[in-house]
C-alpha positions in Angstrom: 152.9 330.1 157.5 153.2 332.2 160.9 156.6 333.8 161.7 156.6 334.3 166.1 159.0 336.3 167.0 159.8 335.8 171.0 162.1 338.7 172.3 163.5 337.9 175.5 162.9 334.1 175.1 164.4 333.0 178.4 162.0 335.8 180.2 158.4 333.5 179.8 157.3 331.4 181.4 158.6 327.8 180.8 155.8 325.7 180.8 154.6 328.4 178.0 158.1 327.5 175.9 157.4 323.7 176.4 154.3 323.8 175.2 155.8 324.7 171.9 157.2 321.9 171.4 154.3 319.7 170.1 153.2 322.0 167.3 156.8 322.7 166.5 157.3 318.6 165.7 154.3 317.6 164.0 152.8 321.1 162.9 149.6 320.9 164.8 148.4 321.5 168.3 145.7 318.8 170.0 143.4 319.6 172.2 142.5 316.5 174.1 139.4 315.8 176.8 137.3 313.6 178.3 135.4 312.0 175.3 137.1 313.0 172.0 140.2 315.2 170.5 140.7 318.0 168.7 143.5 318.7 166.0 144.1 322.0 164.6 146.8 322.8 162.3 149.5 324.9 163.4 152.8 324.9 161.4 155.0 328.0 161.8 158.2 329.2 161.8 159.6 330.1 165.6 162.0 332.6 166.2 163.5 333.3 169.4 166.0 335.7 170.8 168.0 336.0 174.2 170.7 337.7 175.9 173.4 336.2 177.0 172.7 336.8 180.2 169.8 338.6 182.5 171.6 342.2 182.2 172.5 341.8 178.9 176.3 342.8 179.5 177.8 339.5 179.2 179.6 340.0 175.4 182.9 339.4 174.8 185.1 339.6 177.5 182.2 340.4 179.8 183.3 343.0 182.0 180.1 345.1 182.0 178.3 342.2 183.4 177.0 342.2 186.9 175.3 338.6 187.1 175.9 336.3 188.9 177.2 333.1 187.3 174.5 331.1 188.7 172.3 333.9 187.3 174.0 332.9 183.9 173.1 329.6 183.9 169.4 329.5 185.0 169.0 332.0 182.5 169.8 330.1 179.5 168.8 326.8 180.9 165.2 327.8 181.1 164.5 326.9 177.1 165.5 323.6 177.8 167.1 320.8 176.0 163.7 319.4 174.5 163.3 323.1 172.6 166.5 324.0 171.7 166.5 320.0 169.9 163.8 321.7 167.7 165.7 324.8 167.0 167.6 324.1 163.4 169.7 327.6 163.5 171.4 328.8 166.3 173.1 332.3 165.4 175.4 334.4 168.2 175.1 337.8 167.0 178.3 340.0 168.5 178.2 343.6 169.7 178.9 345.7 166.3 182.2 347.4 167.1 183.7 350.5 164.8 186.0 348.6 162.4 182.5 346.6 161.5 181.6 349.8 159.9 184.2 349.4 157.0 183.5 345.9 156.3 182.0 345.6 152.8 178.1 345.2 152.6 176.3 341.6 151.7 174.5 340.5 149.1 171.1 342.9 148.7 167.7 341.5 149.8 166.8 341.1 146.6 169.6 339.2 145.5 168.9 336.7 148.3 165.1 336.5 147.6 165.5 335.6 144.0 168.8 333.3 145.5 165.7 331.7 148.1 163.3 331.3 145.2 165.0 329.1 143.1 165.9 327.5 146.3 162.8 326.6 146.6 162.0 326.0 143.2 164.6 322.8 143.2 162.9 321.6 146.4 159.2 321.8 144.4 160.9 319.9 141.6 162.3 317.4 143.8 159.9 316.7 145.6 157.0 317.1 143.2 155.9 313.2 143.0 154.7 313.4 146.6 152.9 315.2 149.2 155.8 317.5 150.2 157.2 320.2 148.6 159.8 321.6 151.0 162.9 320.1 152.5 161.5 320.9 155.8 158.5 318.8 155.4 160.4 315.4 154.3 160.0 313.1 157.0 163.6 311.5 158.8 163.2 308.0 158.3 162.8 309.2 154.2 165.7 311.9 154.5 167.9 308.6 155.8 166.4 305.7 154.0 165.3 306.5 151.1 166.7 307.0 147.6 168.0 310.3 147.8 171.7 310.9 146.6 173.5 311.9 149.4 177.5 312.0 148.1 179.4 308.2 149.9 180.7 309.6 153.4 179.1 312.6 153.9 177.8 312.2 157.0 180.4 310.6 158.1 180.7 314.0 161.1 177.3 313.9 161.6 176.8 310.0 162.1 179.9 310.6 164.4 177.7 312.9 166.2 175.2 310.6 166.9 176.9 308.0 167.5 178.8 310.1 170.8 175.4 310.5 171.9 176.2 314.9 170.9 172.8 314.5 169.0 169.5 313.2 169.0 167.8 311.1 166.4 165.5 314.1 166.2 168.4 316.6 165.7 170.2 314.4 163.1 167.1 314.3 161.4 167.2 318.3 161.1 170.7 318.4 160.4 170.1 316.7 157.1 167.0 319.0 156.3 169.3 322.0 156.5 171.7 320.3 154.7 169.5 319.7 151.9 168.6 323.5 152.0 172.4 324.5 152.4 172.7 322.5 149.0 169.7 324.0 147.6 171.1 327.6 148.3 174.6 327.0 146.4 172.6 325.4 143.7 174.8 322.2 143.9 173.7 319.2 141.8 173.3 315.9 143.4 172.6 315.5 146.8 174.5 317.5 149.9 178.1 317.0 150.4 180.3 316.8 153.6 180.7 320.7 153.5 177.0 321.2 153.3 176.3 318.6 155.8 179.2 320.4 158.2 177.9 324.0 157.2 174.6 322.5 158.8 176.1 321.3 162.0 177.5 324.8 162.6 174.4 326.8 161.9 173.0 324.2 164.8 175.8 325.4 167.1 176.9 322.0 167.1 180.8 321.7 168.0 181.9 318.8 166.1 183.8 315.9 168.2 187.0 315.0 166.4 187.5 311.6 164.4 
């Protein structure tokens, strides 16, 4: 699998983001013309990065920043809804400030690699009757449908979601993909609970409506 890496996301050209969007849904890109079509497979792992704001001085309280508010919002607006559906993590990273020196380190890399491996390890086992062997390959209708043992109420937020019309069929869909990886990660037995379904929502950058 391919990694992308797009610094500066909001800087190309939108038509060029768009065009993402097939390949990032079904993990292929066709080629289509007069007399026939082409498929070519195409499934990668996107990552994209942004200011907050054309000069880059919009953090925190802002006052650096010399934009214009309507500058602001064109800025950000031109990944568009139909991409940022497709984006399952959505993380604000904050200007490092002096007393973030002192905080205790995380866990090493290696630590989290062998943490990822059996990760992934449960999904193989899981899934190893069928074609897929990663939670991110499961398709939605099976990640709601079929018999997989999700705990009784715990998407009770993220049907609430849906049902506000915050979410997409699409997005819910991805919310319970992470959620099945959040599980995996904690090495939880069962299926995902409410907190793993909620951790989901806010790696999304979802704000959840209240009951």
């Amino acid at each position: 699998m391919y990694f992308p890496f797009l610094d500066e996301a909001p800087e190309f050209r939108r038509t060029v983001l768009q065009a993402l969007r097939q390949p990032l849904e079904s993990g292929q890109v066709v080629v289509a013309r007069a007399r026939r079509s082409v498929r070519y497979p195409a499934r990668f792992q996107l990552v994209l990065a942004a200011n907050p704001c054309p000069c880059g001085a919009a953090v925190g309280k802002g006052l650096a920043c010399r934009c214009r508010a309507q500058q602001r919002r064109e800025y950000l607006t031109r990944l568009g809804g139909p991409l940022l559906d497709r984006v399952d993590l959505r993380v604000t990273v904050d200007a490092v400030r002096l007393a973030d020196l002192a905080l205790p380190r995380g866990d090493s890399s290696a630590v989290v690699a062998d943490r990822v491996a059996a990760a992934r390890r449960a999904q193989a086992l899981r899934w190893g009757e069928s074609t897929w062997q990663l939670n991110s390959q499961v398709p939605g209708p099976y990640l709601r449908n079929g018999p997989l043992p999700v705990a009784r109420g715990a998407t009770v937020d993220l049907d609430r979601e849906l049902d506000h019309g915050l979410m997409t069929l699409r997005g819910y869909d991805r919310v319970l993909r992470v959620a099945w990886t959040v599980h995996d990660l904690r090495g939880g037995d069962g299926g995902p609970t409410r907190d793993d379904i909620g951790a989901a929502l806010l790696l999304r950058g979802q704000e959840v409506s209240a009951a």
